[in-house]
TIDOLO-240912 format. One record per residue (C-alpha): y, z, x. Coordinates in steps of 0.05 Angstrom, whole numbers, plus 32768, in hexadecimal, padded with zeros to 4 digits. Each point is the difference from the previous one (the first is absolute). Example, Ala and Ser with C-alpha at 12.3 -4.5 7.8 and 13.67 -1.06 7.14 Angstrom:
<recs>
7FA6809C80F6 80457FF3801B 
</recs>
This chain:
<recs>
8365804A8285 8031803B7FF6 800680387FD2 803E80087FD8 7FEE80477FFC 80028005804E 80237FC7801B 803C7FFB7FD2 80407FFF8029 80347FCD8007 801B7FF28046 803B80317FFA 7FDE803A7FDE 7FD87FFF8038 80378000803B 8012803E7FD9 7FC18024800F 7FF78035802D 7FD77FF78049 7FC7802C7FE3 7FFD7FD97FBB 7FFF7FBD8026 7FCA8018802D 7FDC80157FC1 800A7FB57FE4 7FE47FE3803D 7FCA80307FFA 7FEF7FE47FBC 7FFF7FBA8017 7FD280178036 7FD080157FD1 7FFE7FDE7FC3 80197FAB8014 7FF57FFF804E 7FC0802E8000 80037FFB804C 802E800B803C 7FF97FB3801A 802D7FCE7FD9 7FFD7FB18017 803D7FD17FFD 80167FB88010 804780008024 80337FE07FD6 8033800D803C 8014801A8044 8045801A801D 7FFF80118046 7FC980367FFA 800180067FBB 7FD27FE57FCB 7FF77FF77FBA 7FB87FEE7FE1 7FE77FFF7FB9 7FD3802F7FF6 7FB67FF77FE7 7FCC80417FEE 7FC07FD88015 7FF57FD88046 7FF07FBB7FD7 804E7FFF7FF2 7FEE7FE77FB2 803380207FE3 804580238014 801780457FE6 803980037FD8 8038802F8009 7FFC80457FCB 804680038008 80077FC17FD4 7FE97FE87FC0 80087FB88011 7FC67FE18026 801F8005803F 7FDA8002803F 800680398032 80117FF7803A 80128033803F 80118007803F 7FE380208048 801C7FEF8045 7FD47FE98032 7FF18021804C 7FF27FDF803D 7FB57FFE7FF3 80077FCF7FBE 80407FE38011 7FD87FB17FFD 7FF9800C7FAF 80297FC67FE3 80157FE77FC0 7FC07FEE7FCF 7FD8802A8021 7FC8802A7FDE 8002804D8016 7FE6803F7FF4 802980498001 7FFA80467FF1 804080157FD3 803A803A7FFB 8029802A7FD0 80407FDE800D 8033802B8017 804180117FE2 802D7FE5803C 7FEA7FBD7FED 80237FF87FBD 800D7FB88002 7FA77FF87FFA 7FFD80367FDB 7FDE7FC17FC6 7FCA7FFA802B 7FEA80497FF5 7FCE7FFD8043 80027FE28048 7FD37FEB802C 7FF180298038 80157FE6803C 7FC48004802F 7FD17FE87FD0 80147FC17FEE 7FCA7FCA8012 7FF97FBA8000 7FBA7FE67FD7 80107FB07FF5 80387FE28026 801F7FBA7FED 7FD37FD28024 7FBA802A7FE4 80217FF77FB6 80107FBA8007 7FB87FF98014 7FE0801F7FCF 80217FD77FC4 7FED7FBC802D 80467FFB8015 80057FFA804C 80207FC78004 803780167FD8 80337FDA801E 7FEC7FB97FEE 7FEC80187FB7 8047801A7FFC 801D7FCB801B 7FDD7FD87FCF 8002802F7FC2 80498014800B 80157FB68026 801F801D8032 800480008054 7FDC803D8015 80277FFA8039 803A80157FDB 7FE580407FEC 7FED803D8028 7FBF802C7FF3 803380397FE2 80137FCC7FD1 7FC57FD87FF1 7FCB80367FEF 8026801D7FCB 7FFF7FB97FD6 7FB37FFD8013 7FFB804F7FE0 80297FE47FC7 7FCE7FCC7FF1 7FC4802D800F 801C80357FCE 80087FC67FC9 7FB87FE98010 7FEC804F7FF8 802A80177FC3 7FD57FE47FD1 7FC280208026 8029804A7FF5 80117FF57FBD 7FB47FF37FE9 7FF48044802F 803080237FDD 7FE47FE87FB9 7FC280118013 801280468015 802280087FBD 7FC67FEA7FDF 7FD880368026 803680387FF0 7FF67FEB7FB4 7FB680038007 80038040801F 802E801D7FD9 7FD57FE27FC4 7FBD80288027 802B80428002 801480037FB6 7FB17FEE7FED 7FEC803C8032 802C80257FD1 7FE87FEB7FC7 7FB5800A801D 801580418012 801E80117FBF 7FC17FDF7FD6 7FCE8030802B 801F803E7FF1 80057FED7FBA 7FBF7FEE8002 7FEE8046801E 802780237FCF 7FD77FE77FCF 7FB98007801E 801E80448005 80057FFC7FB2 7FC17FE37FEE 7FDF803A802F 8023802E7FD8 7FF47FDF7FBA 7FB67FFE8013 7FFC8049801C 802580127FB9 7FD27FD07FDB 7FBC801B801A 802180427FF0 7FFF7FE87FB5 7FBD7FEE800E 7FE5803E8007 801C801F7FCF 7FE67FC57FC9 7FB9800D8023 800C80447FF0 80107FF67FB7 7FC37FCC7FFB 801A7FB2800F 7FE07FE88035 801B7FC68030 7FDE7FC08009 7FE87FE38038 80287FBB8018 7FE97FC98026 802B7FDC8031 7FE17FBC7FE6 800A7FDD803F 7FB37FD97FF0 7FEC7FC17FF3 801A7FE67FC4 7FCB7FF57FC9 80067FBC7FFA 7FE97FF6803D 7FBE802C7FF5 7FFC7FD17FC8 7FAE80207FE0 7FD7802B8009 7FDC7FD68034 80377FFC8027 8007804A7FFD 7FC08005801F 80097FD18032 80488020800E 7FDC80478007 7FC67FE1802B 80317FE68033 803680377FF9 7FC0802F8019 7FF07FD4803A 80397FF1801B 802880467FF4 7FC880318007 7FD87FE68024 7FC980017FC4 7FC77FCF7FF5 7FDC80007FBD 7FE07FBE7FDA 80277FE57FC7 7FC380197FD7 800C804A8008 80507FFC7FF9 7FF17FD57FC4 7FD380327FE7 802D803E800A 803C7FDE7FE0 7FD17FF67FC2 7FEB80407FFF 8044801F800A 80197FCC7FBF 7FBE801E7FD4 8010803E800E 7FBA80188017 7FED80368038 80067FD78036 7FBB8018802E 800C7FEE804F 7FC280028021 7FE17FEC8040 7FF68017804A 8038803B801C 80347FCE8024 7FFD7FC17FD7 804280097FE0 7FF9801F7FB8 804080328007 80207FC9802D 7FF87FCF7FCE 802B802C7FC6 803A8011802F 80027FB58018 800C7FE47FB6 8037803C7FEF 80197FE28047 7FFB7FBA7FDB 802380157FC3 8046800E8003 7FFC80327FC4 7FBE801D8007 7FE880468022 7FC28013801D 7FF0804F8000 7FBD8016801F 7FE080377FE6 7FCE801B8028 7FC880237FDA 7FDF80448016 7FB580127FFC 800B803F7FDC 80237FDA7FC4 7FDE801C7FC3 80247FF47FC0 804B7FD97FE9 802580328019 7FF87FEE8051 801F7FBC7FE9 803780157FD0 8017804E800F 7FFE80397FD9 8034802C7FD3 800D80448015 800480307FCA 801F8035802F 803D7FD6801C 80057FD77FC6 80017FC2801D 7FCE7FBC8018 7FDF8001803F 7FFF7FB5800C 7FDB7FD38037 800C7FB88022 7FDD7FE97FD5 802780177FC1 80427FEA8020 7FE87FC18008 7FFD7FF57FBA 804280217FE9 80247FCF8036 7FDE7FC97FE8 801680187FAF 80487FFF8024 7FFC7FC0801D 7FE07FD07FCD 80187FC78024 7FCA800A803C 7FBC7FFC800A 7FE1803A8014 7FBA7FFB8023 7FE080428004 7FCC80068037 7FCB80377FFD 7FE67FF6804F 7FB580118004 7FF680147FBB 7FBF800C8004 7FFE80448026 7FFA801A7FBD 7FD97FEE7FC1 80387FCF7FE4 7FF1801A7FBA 8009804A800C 80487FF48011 801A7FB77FE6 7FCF7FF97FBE 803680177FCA 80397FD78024 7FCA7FC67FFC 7FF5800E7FB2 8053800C7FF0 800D7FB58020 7FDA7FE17FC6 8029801D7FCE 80407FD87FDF 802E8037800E 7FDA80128046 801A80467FFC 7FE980408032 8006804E7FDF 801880228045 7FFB80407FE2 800880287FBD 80397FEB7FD3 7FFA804C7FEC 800A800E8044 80427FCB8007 801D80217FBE 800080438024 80247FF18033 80317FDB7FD6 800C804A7FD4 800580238045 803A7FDB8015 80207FF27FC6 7FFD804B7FF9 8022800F804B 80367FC87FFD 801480227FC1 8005803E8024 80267FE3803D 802A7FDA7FDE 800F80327FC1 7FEA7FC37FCA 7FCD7FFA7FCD 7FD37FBA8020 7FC67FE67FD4 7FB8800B801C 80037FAD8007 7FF67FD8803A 80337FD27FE7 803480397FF0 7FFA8023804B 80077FB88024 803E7FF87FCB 801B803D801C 7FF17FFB8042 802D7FC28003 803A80267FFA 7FF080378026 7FE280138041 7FC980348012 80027FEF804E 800380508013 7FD280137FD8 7FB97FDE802B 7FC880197FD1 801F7FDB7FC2 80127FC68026 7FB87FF5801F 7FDE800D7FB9 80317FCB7FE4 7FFE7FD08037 7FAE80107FF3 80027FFB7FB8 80237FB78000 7FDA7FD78031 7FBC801E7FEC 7FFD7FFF7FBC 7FC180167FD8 7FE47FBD7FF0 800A7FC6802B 7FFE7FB57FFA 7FE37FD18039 80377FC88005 7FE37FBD7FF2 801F7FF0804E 7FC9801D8022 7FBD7FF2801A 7FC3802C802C 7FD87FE88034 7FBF80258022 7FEB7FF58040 7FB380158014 7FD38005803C 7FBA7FFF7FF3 7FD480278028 7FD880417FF2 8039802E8001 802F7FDF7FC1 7FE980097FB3 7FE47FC97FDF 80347FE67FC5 7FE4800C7FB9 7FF67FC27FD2 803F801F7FD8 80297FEB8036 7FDB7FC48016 800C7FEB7FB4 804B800A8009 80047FDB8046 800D7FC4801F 7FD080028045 801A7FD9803C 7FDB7FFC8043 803180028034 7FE37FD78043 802D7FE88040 80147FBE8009 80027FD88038 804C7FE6800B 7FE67FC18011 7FDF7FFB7FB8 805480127FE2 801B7FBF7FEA 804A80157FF1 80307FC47FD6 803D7FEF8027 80257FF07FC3 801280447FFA 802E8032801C 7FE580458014 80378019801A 8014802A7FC1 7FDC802C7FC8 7FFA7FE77FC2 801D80167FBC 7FCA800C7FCA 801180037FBB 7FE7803E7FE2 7FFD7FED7FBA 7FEC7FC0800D 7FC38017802C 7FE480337FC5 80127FD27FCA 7FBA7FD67FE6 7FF57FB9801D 80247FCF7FE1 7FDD7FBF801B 7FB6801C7FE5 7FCB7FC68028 7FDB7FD87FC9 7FB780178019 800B804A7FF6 7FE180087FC1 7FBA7FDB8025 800880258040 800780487FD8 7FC07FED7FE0 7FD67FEB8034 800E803D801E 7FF8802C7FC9 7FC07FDC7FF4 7FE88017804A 7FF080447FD0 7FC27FD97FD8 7FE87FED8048 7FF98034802D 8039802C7FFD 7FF280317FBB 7FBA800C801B 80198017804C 803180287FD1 80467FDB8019 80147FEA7FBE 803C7FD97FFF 8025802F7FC8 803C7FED7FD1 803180258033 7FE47FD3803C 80007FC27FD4 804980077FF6 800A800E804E 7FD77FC17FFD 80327FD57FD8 803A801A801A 7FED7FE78046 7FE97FBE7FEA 804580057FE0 8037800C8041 7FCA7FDC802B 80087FC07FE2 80107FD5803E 7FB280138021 7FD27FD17FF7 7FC680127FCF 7FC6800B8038 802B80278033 801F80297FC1 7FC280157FE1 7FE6800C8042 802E803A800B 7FF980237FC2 7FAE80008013 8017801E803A 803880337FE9 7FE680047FB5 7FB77FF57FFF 7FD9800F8038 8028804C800F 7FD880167FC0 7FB77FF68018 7FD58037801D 7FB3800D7FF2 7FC5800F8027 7FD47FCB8015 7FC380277FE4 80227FF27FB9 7FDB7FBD7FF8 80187FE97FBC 804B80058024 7FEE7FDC8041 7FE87FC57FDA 803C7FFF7FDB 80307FFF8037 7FD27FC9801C 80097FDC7FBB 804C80108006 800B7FE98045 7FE77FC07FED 802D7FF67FC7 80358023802F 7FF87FC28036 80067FD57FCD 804780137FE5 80137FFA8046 7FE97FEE8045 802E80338025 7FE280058049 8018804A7FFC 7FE280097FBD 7FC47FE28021 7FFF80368036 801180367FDF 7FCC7FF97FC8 7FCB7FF78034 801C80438029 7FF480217FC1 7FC07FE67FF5 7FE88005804E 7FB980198004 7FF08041801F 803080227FD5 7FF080387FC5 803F7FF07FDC 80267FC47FEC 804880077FFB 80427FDC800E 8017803A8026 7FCA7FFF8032 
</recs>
């Protein structure tokens, strides 16, 4: 209860203080035990008009104080005298006072420290009201019987003492489980004070060191740039929190993952059909041809999977009608400046280089503004090769600008450097060129544009297309290369999404593993590539849509990663996307309309497709000139 900072005199140290001091003392009992200016008491004794009561901090009377002047566990007790106006308060009475700095003149109390003051002493339970409250008015007969004596013999002075006596025993063990409980609560306290502490002292340890790590990071992306500028680029990370594979256990599932992931996060309704076929298409690694009516989700469709795919990017590229030649899509050097002007498009493909662990899905949005050829035709040609490599510009050209600043570093920095790419990036690690800005931007040029450039295997290009009267037709060069899917809405009503799996999450796609060749090849591939390929003896070689070695193996590799489709709905997409893109002749050419009538025949019967069906009768409608898949 007391300090032994504060409160840490003996009796006589404290007779010895001074009137001001012992003021002070009381002061500091006012403030930090009584906390009020009302103390209660229970009156242990009267003498003429003086009383004595032990004195209690709270009106329930639970526990007394004890004395500060004392380190034995002594109650305290003090005095007041009494005026005419409470001059009925009687032994064993319960009171209330306000208290007093005790004055010197009164030496002989001077233990007791205060005193009550004398016109506020007031009685709150007198004898009888106690006795009632513990069930004990008929005191006398219980004491006659618990103490077997004559109540007769014993005045009310006398006898309520021996009842208080016997009410204290009957409370004692009441106060001591108070007072074990309120040093329980002190320990638990103290116990919540020393973890505020520590809490405190954890948090601004922990901000020390978020203070740190903000200035290792602000350090670290300072080393960055300067490893950009000598030519190491960073890669991309992925925070990984996606469904674990496992649980997206095939492709299949994938699909059906992707499908639901579409609905139920974007908002995105497309048939299993069409996200079946784009996957494929994306895994063949064919120009992926989005067509259909403006509004029916083509561009939607390739940010939704990037959305799907934890580690995959979507970057739209939209094409311009006054795209003539390679150099709208991939940039241009400049001779004067010595350095690459670059595009989107470009950038695309050097992040993806960077980042070989995600999928990049390059979208060029409307691509048929322009005559797809004129601009996309070598790109189209370089994918085929082994080594799928681009020439961005002269090698001459790089060399050059590899002697020109071999040539001023050696000047700047007063040291012979060899005219070698790999000798000025050696240099340049060891010394900086930030103040001199020409240099710099030729270097910075010079190493993330290099003269010849290789597509990374990570990425693949999608076309979307309107077709109306203002877009360019695509050539059969590019209908050769490309995978054709007609993008239609879908009524949500016709989405049938699995509930055995979560779309709360992205999923992680395994790079390699999604380029790499099928493993689990289906056992009709070999007859389903030939009856295809066999469509060219009935119909297809005469309306001039040959399937070609480069389209067989497109063919194959389908059949290949599709291997879950069943046979009918399988080859009924690759008519669709592989087959029926290529035909286009005029109905005056009779020898060709009776072989497309002979080949949709033999078409119906590799598969009864209802939108096979339809579409080969669209193409076929009467009243128009010109039969063609792409209306």
């Amino acid at each position: 209860m007391f300090d032994s900072k504060v409160f840490n005199y003996t009796e006589e140290e404290y007779i010895k203080l001074s009137a001001s001091e012992k003021r002070e003392f009381v002061q500091l009992l006012r403030n930090n035990v009584f906390k009020q200016n009302k103390l209660f008491g229970h009156v242990t004794s009267r003498l003429g008009n003086r009383i004595w009561a032990e004195i209690y901090r709270d009106p329930n009377l639970l526990e007394p104080l004890q004395n500060p002047l004392t380190d034995i566990n002594e109650t305290w007790e003090i005095s007041g005298l009494l005026s005419q106006t409470n001059d009925d308060i009687a032994l064993g009475d319960y009171i209330e006072f306000e208290y007093e700095y005790l004055a010197d003149d009164e030496e002989r109390h001077m233990k007791q420290i205060i005193r009550m003051t004398r016109s506020s002493i007031k009685r709150i339970v007198g004898l009888q009201a106690f006795l009632a409250d513990y069930g004990l008015e008929n005191y006398k007969e219980a004491l006659e019987q618990y103490f077997e004596i004559q109540s007769d013999d014993l005045g009310e002075d006398r006898l309520f003492p021996l009842v208080l006596t016997h009410f204290m025993k009957m409370k004692n063990p009441v106060t001591s489980e108070i007072r074990k409980l309120r040093s329980e609560k002190q320990l638990w306290f103290n116990e919540i004070t020393r973890l505020d502490e520590h809490k405190a002292a954890l948090t601004a340890e922990i901000n020390e060191k978020i203070q740190k790590l903000t200035e290792l990071k602000d350090a670290l992306a300072e080393q960055e740039e300067k490893l950009e500028f000598l030519g190491f680029r960073k890669q991309k990370t992925y925070s990984k929190t996606y469904q674990k594979l496992s649980e997206i256990a095939s492709s299949k599932d994938l699909i059906d993952f992707i499908q639901g992931y579409l609905h139920q996060q974007s908002e995105l309704q497309y048939s299993k059909d069409i996200i079946e076929r784009f996957y494929l298409g994306l895994k063949t690694n064919q120009l992926i041809v989005l067509t259909g009516p403006s509004g029916t989700g083509k561009t939607s469709l390739v940010n939704g999977f990037a959305k799907a795919i934890e580690n995959a990017e979507a970057r739209i590229v939209s094409v311009q009608p006054n795209w003539t030649d390679n150099h709208d899509l991939l940039g241009f050097f400049n001779p004067v400046d010595r350095t690459y002007i670059s595009t989107p498009f470009l950038d695309t493909l050097v992040e993806a280089q960077q980042n070989p662990e995600a999928l990049y899905l390059v979208c060029l949005d409307e691509m048929n503004l322009s005559h797809v050829e004129y601009y996309f035709s070598e790109f189209l040609s370089t994918r085929e090769l082994e080594e799928p490599t681009l020439q961005l510009y002269s090698p001459y050209l790089e060399q050059q600008v590899v002697d020109y600043l071999a040539l001023e570093l050696s000047n700047v920095k007063q040291t012979m450097i060899e005219p070698t790419y790999e000798s000025i990036q050696e240099f340049l690690k060891e010394n900086e060129i930030d103040n001199y800005s020409e240099l710099k931007r030729m270097w910075d040029s010079l190493q993330r544009y290099r003269s010849s450039f290789t597509i990374p295997s990570n990425i693949r290009f999608i076309g979307t297309m309107n077709m109306d009267e203002t877009v360019k037709q695509l050539s059969p060069k590019v209908i050769d290369r490309s995978f054709v899917i007609e993008v239609e809405r879908v009524p949500t009503t016709d989405i049938s999404i699995r509930e055995d799996i979560s779309y709360e999450v992205p999923v992680y796609l395994d790079i390699q593993q999604f380029i790499s060749p099928p493993r689990n090849v289906r056992v009709d591939l070999k007859t389903l590539t030939e009856k295809l390929v066999g469509l060219n003896e009935l119909g297809l070689n005469t309306l001039n849509a040959t399937i070609n070695k480069r389209s067989e193996k497109h063919i194959k590799e389908y059949l290949g990663y599709g291997n879950w489709i069943p046979e009918e709905e399988i080859i009924a997409q690759l008519i669709s996307s592989k087959i029926l893109p290529r035909i286009r002749f005029m109905k005056s050419e009779g020898q060709k309309e009776q072989a497309f009538s002979a080949l949709k025949t033999e078409l119906m019967k590799l598969s009864s497709n209802v939108k096979v069906k339809e579409k080969l009768d669209t193409m076929s409608a009467s009243g128009k000139r010109i039969v063609s898949f792409w209306g």
